[in-house]
C-alpha positions as CSV (number, residue, x, y, z in Angstrom):
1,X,11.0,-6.8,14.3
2,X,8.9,-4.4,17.0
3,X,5.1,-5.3,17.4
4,X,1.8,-3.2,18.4
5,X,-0.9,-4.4,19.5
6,X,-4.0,-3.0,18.2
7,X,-7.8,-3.6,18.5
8,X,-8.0,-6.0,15.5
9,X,-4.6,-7.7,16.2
10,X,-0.4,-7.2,16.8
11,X,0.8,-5.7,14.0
12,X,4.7,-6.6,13.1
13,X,6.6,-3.4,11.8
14,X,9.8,-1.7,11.1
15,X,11.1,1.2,12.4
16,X,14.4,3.3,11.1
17,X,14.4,5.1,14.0
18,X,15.9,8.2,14.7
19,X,15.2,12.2,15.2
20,X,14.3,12.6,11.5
21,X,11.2,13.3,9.7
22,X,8.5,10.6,10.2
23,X,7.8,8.8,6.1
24,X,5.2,5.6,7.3
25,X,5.2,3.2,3.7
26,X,1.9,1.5,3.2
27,X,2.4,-2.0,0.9
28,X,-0.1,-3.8,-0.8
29,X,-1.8,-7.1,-1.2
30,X,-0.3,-10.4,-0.7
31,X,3.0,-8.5,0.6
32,X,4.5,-7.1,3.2
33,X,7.0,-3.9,4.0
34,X,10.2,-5.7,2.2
35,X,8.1,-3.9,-1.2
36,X,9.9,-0.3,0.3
37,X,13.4,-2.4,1.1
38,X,15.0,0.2,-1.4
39,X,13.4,3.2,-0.6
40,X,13.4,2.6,2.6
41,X,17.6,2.4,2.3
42,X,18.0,5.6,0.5
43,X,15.7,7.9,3.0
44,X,16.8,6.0,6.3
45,X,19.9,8.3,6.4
46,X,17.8,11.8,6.4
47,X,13.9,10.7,7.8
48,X,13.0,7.9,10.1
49,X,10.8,5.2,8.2
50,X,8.2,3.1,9.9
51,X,7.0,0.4,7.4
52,X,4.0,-1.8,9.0
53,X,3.2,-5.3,7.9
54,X,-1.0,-5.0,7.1
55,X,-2.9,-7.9,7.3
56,X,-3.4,-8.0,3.3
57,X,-2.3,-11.4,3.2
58,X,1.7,-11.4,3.2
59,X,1.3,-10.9,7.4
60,X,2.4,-13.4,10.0
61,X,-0.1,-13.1,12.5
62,X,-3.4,-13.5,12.0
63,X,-5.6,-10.8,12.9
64,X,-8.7,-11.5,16.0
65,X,-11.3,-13.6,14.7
66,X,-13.4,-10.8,14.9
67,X,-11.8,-8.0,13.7
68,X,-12.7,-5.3,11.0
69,X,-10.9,-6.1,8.0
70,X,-12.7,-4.5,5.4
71,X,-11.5,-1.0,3.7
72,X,-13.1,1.0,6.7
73,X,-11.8,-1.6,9.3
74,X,-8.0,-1.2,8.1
75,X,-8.5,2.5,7.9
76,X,-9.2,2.5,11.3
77,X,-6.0,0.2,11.8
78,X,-3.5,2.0,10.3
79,X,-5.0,5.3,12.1
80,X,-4.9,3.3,15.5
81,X,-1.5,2.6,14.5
82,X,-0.5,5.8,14.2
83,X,-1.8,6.9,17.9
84,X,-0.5,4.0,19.0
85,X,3.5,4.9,17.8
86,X,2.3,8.5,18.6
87,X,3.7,9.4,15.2
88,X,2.6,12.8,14.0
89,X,3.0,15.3,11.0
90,X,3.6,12.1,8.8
91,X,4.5,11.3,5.6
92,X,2.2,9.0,4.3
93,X,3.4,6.6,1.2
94,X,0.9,4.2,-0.7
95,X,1.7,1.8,-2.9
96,X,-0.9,-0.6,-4.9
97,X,-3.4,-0.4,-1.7
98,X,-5.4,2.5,-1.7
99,X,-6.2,2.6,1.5
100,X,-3.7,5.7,2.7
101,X,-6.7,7.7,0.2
102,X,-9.2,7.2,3.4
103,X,-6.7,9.0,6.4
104,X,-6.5,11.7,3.4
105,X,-10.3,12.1,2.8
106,X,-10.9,11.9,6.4
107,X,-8.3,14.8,7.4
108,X,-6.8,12.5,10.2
109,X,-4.7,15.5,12.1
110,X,-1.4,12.8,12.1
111,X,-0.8,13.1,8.4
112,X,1.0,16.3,7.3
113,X,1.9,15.1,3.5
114,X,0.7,12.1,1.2
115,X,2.5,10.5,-1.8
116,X,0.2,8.3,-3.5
117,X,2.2,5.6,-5.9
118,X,0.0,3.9,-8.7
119,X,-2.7,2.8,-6.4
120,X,-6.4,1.5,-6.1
121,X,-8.7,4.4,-6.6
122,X,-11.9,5.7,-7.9
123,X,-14.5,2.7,-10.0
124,X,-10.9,0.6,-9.9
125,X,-11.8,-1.5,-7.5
126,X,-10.5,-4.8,-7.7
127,X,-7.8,-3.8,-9.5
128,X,-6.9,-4.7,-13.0
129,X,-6.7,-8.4,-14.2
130,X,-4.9,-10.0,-10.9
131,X,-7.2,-7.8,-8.3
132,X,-10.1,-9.3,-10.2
133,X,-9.4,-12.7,-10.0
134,X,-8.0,-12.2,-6.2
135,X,-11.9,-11.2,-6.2
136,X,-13.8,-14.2,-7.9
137,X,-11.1,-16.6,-5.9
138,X,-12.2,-15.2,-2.6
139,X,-15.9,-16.0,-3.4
140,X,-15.7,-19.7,-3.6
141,X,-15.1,-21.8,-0.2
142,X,-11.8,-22.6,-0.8
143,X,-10.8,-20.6,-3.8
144,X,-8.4,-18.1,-2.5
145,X,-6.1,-21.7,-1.5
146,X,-6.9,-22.9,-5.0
147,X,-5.4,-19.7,-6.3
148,X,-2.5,-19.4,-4.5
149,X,-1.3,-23.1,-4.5
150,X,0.3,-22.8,-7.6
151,X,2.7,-19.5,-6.6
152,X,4.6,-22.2,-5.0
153,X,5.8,-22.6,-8.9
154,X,7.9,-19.6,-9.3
155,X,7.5,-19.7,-13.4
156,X,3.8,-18.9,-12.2
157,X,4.1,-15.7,-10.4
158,X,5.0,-13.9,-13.8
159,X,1.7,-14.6,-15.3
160,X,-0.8,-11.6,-15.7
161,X,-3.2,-12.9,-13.0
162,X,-0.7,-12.9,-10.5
163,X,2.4,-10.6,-10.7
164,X,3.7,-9.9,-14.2
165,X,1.4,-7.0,-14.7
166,X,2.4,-5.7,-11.1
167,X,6.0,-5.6,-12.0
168,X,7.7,-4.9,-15.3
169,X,11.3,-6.8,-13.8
170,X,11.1,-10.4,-11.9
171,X,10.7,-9.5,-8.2
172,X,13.8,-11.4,-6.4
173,X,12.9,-15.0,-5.7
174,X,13.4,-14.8,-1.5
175,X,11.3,-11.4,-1.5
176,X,8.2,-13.1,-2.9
177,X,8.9,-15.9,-1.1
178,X,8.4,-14.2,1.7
179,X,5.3,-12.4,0.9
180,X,3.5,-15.5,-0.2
181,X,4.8,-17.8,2.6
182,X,1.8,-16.8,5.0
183,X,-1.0,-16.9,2.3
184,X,0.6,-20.5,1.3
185,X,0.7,-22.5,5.0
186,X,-2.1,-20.5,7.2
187,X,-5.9,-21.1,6.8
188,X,-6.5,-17.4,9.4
189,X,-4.1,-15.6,7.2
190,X,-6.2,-16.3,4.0
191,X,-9.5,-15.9,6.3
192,X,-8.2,-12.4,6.9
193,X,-7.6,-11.7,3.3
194,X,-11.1,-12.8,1.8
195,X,-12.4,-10.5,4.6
196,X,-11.2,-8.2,3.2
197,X,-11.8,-8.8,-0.4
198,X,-15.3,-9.7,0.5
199,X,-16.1,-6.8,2.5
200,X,-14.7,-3.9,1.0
201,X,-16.6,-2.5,-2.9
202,X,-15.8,0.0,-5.2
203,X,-18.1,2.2,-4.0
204,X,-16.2,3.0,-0.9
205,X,-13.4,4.3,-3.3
206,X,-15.8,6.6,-4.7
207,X,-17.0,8.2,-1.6
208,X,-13.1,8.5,-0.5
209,X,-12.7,10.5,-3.7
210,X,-15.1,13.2,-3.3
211,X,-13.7,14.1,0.0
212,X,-10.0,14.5,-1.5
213,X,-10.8,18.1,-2.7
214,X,-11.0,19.0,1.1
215,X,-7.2,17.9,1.9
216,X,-5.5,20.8,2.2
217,X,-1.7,19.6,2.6
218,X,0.8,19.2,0.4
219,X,0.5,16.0,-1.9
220,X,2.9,14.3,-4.3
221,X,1.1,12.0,-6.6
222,X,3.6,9.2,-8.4
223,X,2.1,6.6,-11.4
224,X,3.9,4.6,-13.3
225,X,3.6,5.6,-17.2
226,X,2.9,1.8,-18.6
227,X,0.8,0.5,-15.4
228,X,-1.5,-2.2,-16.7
229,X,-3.3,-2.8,-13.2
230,X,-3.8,1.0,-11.8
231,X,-5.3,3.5,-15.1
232,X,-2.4,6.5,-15.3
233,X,-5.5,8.4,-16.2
234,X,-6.2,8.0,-12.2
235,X,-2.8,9.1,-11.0
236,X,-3.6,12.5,-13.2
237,X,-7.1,12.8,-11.9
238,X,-6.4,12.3,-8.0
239,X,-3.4,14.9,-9.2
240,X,-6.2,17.4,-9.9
241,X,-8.9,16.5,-7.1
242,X,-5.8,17.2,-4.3
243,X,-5.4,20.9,-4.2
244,X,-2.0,20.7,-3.4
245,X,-0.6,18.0,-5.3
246,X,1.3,17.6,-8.4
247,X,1.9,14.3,-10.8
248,X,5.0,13.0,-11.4
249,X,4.6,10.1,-14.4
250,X,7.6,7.5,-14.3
251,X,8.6,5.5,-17.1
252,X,9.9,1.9,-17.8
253,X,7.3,0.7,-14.5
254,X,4.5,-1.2,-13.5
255,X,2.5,-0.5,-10.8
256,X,5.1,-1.7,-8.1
257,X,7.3,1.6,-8.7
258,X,9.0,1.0,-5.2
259,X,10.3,-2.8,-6.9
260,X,11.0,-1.4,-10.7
261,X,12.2,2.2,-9.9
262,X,13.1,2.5,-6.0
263,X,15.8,5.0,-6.9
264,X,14.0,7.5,-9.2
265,X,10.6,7.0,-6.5
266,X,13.1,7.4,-3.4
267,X,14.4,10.6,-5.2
268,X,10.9,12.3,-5.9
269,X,9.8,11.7,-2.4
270,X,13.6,13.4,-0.8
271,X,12.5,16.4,-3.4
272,X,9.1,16.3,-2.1
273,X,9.7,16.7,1.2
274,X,12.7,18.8,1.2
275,X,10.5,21.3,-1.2
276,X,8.2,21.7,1.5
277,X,10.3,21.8,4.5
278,X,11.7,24.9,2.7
279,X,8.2,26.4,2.4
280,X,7.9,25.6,5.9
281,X,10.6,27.7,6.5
């Protein structure tokens, strides 16, 4: 897997390659790009697909001791990761994390199109009954280790405070193996996830959100119709405060869309972008 160093660390990602339109897929806490393994297949043939590996807890290498983890700080990440790749006119795809909703509000010029996939956003912020207790459990000395212990039982993981509300089907055992592995044997990889947890507050969601009027590309905006983590009633609000977007509402989901519904998300993103390109044209 190809590396980039950055300011606040290396940062492990894949690339699809290719002459293709650029579609960069954003996961979210306590896993890592295998979430778009699906998606990522279907589009690989038609757009080039660069998937990074954030340090939200299911990453390898621990960020610098120092480094800016908090929502602002991996804002500034994933834009230094675009530079960095000198990637432009991109696709970006969120899933779970919010955080593609701050390259949005802030215009950055290498974005050309969002998709935002039931996601963090507005008051909801930690998310749902497993964001919350992420939250109180990265409060305590030690509590994010007590938490996370138990995963090792894979009954466990299907509990509400963990990942049965994120995903209406069982997520393969080796996938979440992988994403917890890192969170399970390294202290610096849970010190990097409490700073984040600990650092970053609803209110920063807030802001984000009255900038998102002034983005004036094209937006596709994808929520799963039973999420029990991320309100639907957000998907159809950031639908309206994007002046180009429109809502798409898919059924038989949870929040993890890319995990319960990769083919129908995979084909609303090929319409989305082939739609444009015609406009384009």
């Amino acid at each position: 897997m190809p590396e980039v160093e950055l300011a606040s660390g290396t940062i492990d990602y894949e690339d699809t390659g290719g002459n293709g339109p650029i579609v960069v897929l954003l996961h979210g806490v306590a896993m890592d790009g295998s979430l778009w393994r699906h998606v990522v297949a279907d589009l690989r043939r038609d757009y080039r697909c660069v998937v990074p590996t954030l340090p939200l807890g299911g990453h390898c290498r621990p960020m610098r001791p120092e480094a800016d983890l908090s929502l602002r700080g991996l804002g500034r990440l994933l834009a230094e990761f675009l530079e960095r790749l000198d990637l432009r006119d991109v696709t970006l795809v969120g899933n779970d994390w919010g955080g593609a909703q701050l390259l949005v509000a802030e215009g950055n010029e290498r974005v050309g199109r969002v998709v935002l996939t039931s996601c963090e956003a507005f008051d909801n912020f930690p998310p749902g009954l497993p964001g919350r207790m992420l939250w109180l459990a990265a409060k305590l000395p030690g509590g994010l280790a007590a938490l996370a212990q138990p995963m090792r039982l894979r009954p466990l993981r299907r509990l509400p405070i963990a990942f049965g509300w994120m995903s209406k089907r069982p997520i393969p055992h080796e996938v979440m193996d992988g994403w917890l592995r890192p969170l399970l044997t390294q202290r610096e990889i849970r010190r990097d996830l409490i700073k984040y947890l600990r650092t970053s507050e609803t209110s920063e969601f807030l802001r984000v959100a009255e900038q998102l009027p002034f983005f004036d590309r094209p937006a596709l905006v994808v929520w799963a119709a039973e999420d029990r983590v991320m309100p639907l009633a957000h998907g159809r609000r950031l639908a309206e405060l994007l002046p180009r977007a429109r809502l798409v509402e898919i059924t038989d989901s949870y929040t993890l869309i890319p995990e319960d519904q990769p083919a129908k998300l995979a084909a609303h993103i090929r319409e989305f972008l082939s739609s444009e390109a015609g406009k384009a044209t």
